[in-house]
C-alpha positions as CSV (number, residue, x, y, z in Angstrom):
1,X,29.3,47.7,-95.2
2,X,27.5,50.1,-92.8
3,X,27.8,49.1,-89.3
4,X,24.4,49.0,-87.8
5,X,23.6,51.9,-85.1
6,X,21.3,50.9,-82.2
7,X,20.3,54.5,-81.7
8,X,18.6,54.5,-85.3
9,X,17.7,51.0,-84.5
10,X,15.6,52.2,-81.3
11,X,14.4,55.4,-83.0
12,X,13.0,52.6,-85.6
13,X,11.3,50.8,-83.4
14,X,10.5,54.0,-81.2
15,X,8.6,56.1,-84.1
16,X,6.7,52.8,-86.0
17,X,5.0,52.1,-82.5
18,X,3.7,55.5,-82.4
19,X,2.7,55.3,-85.8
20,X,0.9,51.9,-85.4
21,X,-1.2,53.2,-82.5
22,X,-2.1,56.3,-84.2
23,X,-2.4,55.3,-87.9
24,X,-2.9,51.7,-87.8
25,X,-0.7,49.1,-89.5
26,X,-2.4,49.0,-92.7
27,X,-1.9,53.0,-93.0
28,X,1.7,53.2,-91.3
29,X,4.1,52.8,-94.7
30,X,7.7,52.0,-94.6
31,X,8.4,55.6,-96.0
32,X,6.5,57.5,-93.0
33,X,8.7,55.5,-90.5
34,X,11.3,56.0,-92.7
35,X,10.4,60.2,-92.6
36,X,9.7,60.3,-89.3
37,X,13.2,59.0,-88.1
38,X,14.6,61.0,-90.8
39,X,16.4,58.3,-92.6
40,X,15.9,57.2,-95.7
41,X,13.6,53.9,-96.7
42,X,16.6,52.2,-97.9
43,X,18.7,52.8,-94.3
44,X,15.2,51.2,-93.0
45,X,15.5,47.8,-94.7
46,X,19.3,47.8,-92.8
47,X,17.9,47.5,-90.0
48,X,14.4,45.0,-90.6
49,X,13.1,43.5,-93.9
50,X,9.4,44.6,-93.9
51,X,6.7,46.2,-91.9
52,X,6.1,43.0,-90.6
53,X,9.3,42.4,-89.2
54,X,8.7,45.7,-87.2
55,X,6.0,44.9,-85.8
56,X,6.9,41.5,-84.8
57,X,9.9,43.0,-83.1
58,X,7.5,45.4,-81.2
59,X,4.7,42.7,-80.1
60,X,6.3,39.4,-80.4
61,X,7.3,39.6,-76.7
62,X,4.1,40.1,-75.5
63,X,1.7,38.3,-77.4
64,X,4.2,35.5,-76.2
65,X,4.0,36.4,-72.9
66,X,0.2,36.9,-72.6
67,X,-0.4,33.8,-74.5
68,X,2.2,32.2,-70.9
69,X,-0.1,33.6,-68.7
70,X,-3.6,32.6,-70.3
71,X,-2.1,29.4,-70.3
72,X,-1.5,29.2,-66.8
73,X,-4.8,30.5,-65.8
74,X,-6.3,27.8,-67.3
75,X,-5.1,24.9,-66.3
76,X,-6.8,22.1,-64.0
77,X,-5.0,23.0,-61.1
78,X,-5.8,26.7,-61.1
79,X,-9.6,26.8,-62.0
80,X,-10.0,24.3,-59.1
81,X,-8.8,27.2,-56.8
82,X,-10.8,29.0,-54.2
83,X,-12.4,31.8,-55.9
84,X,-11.1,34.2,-53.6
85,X,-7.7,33.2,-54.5
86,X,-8.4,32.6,-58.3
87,X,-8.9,36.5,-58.3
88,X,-6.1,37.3,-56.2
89,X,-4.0,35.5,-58.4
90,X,-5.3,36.1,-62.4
91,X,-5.3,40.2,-61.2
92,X,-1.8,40.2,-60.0
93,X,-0.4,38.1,-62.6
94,X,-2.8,40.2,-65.6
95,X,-1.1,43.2,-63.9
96,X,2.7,41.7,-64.1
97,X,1.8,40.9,-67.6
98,X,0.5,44.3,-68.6
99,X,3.0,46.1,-66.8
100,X,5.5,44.4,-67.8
101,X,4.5,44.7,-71.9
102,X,1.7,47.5,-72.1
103,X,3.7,49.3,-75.2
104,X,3.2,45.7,-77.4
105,X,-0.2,45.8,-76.0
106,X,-1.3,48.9,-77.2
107,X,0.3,47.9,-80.5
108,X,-1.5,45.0,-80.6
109,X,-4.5,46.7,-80.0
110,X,-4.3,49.7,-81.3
111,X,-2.9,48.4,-84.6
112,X,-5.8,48.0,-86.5
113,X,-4.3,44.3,-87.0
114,X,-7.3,41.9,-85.7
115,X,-5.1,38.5,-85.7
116,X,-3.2,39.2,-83.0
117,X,-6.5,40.2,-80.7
118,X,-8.9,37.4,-82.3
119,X,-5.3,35.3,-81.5
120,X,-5.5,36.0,-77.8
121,X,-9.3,35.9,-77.7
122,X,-9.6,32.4,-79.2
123,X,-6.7,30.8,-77.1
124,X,-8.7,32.5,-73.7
125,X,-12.1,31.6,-75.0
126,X,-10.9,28.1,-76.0
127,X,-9.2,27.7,-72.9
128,X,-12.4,28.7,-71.1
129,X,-14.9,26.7,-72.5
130,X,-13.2,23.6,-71.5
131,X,-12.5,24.3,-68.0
132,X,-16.2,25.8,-68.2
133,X,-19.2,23.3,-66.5
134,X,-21.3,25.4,-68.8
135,X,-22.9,23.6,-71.1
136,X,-23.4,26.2,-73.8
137,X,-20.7,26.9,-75.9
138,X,-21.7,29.9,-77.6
139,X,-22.6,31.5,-74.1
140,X,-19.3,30.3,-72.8
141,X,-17.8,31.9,-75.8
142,X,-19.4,35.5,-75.2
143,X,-18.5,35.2,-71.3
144,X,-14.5,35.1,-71.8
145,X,-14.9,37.5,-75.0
146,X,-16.6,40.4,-72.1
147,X,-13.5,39.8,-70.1
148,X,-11.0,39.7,-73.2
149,X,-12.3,43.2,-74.6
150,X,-12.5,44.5,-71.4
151,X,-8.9,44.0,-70.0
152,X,-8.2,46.0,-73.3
153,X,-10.5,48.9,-72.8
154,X,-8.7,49.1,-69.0
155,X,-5.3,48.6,-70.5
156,X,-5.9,51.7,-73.6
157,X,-7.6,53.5,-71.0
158,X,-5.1,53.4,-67.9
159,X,-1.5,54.2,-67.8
160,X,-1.2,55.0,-64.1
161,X,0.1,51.1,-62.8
162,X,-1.7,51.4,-59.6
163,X,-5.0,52.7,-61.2
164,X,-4.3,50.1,-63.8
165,X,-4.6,47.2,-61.1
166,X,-7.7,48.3,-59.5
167,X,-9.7,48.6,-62.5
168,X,-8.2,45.1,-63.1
169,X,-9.1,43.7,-60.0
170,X,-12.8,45.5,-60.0
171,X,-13.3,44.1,-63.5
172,X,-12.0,40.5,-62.9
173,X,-13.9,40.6,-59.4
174,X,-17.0,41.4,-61.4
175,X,-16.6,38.6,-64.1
176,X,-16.2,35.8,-61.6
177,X,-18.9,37.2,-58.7
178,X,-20.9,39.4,-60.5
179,X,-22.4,42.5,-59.6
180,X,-23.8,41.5,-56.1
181,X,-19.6,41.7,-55.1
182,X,-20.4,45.7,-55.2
183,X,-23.5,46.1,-53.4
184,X,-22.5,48.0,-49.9
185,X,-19.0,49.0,-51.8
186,X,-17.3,51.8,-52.7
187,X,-16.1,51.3,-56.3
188,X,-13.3,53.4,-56.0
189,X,-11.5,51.6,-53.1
190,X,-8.0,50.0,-54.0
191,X,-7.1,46.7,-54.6
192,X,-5.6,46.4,-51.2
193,X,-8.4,47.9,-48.9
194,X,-10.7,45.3,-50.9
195,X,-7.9,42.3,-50.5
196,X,-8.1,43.4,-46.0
């Protein structure tokens, strides 16, 4: 029996993220991972059983971790905050979150692989509409969708962690106070001139 090499373990896990956000899931086979870390397909299933298993092992993390914090932002005792503060605090947690997993993010995202976004997306908009006073679910609904597909244009589009928390804050600052928070602001002030 072959003992199991981490290197070719990483370099797995390394070249099927890449291939994911470039390709998709659907398009990424087992043989171009398997050509691109110059193995064979066989030495693949040593290391995982399937695709799927790849992919879990790049997102699982995560989506677990995301799924933690949209919990926490909406229970009771947090959407009864201060506004103020509720921004504060869903920014600089989004951020930890982000910064702490962007790679399984972008995979998620960038997949092609809808569940795991539409996953995330329900459990925010469910969460949402029940701490909402709306009344109207479908509007409810479209609200926390605007900020779900947002925070993933921001994350795709910004790698740089302290451009990344600005154009968190801005956006979250925007979705609980609307546009009037900008008038007689400079847009590209950071997050901690705004904060002062």
């Amino acid at each position: 029996m072959q003992v199991k090499k981490e290197e070719v373990y990483k370099r797995i896990l390394s070249v099927s993220e890449k291939l994911f956000i470039r390709y998709g899931y659907k398009k990424t086979s087992l043989k171009m991972i398997a050509d691109r870390c110059y193995i064979s397909k066989s030495n693949v299933y040593r290391y995982f059983s399937s695709k799927e298993e790849i992919y879990e092992a790049l997102v699982g993390d995560s989506r677990k971790n995301i799924l933690q914090v949209t919990d926490r932002l909406m229970k009771p005792d947090f959407v009864k905050k201060q506004l103020g503060d509720k921004v504060e605090d869903i920014t600089n947690k989004i951020v930890e979150v982000v910064a702490a997993n962007r790679q399984g993010i972008l995979v998620m995202l960038k997949s092609g692989r809808e569940e795991d976004r539409d996953l995330i997306a329900n459990k925010f908009t469910t969460s949402f509409s029940e701490n909402s006073p709306v009344k109207d679910e479908r509007f409810k609904e479209l609200v926390a969708k605007i900020l779900i597909y947002g925070l993933s244009d921001v994350i795709m589009e910004y790698e740089d962690s302290d451009e990344l928390k600005n154009k968190i804050f801005f956006l979250i600052q925007y979705h609980y106070m609307g546009y009037s928070t900008f008038i007689n602001k400079e847009v590209d002030y950071s997050y901690e001139e705004i904060k002062a």
